[in-house]
N, C-alpha and C positions, 0 to 999 in steps of 0.2 A: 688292740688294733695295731697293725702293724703300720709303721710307717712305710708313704712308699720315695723308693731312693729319688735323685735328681739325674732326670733325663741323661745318656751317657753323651759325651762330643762326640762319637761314633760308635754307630748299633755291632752289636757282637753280629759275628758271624759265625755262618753252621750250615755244614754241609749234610746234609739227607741223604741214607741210604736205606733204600727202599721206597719208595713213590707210591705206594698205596696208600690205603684210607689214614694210616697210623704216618705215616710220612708228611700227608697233604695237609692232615689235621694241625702238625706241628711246623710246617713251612705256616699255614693260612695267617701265624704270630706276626708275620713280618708282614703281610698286607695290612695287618690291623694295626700293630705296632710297630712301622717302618721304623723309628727312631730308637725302637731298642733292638728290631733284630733284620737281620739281610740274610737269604739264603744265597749260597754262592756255587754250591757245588751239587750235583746229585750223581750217584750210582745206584740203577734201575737196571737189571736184565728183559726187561720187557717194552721192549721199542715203542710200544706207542705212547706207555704211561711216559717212559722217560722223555720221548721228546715234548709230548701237552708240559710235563712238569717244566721242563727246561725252558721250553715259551713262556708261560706261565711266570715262571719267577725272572727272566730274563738273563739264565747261565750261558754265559761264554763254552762255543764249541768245545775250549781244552779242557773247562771242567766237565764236563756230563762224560758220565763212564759206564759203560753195561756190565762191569766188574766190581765190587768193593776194593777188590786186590788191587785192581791199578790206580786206583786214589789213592788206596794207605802208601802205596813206592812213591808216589808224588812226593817233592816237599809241602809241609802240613797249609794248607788250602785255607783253612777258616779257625775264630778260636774254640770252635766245638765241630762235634756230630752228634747226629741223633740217628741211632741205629734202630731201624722202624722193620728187620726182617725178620722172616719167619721163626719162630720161635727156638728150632734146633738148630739156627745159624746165628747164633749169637754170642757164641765164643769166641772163634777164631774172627771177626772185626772187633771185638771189643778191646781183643788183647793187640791186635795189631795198630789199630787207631791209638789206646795208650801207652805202646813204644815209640807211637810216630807225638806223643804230648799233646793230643787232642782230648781237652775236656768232653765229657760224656753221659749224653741221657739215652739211654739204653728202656725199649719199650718192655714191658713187661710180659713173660717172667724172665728173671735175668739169665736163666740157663735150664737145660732139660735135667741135666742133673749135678747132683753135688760134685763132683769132681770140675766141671765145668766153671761151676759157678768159685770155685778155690784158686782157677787158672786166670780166672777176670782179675778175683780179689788181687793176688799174686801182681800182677800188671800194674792196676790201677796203685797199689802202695809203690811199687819198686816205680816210677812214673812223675808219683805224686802231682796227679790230674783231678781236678774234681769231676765225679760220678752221681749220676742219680738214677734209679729206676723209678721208670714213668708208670707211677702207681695214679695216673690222673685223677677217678673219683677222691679222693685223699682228697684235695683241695679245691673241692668245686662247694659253688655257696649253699646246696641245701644238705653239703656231710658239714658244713661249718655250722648249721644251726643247728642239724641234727646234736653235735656237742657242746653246742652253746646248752641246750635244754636237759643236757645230762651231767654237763658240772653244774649247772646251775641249783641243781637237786632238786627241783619245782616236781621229782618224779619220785622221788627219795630214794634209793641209795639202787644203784641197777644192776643186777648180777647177770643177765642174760640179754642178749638182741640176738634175733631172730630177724634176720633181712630175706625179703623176696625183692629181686629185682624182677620186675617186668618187662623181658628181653625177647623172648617169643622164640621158637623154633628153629630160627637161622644160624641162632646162637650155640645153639647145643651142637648143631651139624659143624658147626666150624669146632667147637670143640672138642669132639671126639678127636679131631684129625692130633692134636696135640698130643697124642696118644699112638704108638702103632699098632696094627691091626691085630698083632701077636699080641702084645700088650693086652689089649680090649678080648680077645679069645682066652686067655688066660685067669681076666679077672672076673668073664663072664663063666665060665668053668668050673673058678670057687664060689662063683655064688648061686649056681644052677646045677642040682645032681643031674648025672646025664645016664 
């Protein structure tokens, strides 16, 4: 069991980019846990979310920005960000928040492709910022038990899991998009004679 630390004399700060469901999720910390975290900043291109979010958490006019680019020219605003956008826009913030020495949880996956993801690494070492991708199920309590029952070997020795998430339809629609259309026409092509 992990010990947990002693309350900080002031909650880290972290500014959100991106104000959707993966942004709100990771601000909603600092209503639960004011004393370890304060959001201070958001950049949101989508005017309504950005301003409910900025009500919401109570961001001063000069930070809320409908660019990520005019935050990272800022001087660094908070001691993190959590980059919450869409999946093929997560290099060029990742690499510019770790020039500008803002610590970094970066939502998952960390890049579209390998090249991208070598330009983050590249930053984050030359920087030396701490980094995390927000792999969230990872540490939620029923993958903890799930491993508790498989070191425990009460199953004996486990060579295979086979997970079904029960995620439903929406799921799938969203993730095709992570793919582009070419993409998706090409790989439907090798797998269907035509």
């Amino acid at each position: 069991m992990l010990e947990v630390p002693n309350v900080p004399k002031e909650p880290l700060t972290i500014s959100i980019i991106g104000a959707g469901q993966r942004g709100n999720n990771y601000a909603q910390y600092s209503e639960l846990f004011p004393e370890w975290l304060k959001v201070v900043a958001v950049a949101e291109n989508h005017p309504d979310k950005r301003n409910a979010f900025a009500k919401k958490y109570n961001i001063p006019n000069e930070n809320v920005f409908n660019d990520w680019s005019d935050m990272a020219k800022r001087p660094r605003l908070s001691n993190a960000v959590a980059i919450c956008t869409p999946d093929k826009l997560h290099m060029e913030p990742s690499v510019a928040f770790a020039n500008s020495k803002y610590n970094i949880l970066l939502e998952k996956p960390m890049a579209v492709t390998v090249e991208d993801c070598y330009k983050i690494v590249e930053a984050i070492k030359q920087n030396e910022v701490i980094f995390a991708v927000g792999h969230v199920l990872r540490y939620t309590s029923h993958m903890n038990v799930v491993m508790q029952v498989i070191n425990s070997k009460a199953l004996g020795d486990i060579i295979n899991i086979q997970h079904l998430e029960p995620i439903g339809h929406w799921h799938f629609a969203h993730s095709v998009s992570h793919i582009t259309w070419q993409q998706l026409r090409i790989k439907i092509s090798c797998t269907i004679p035509s």
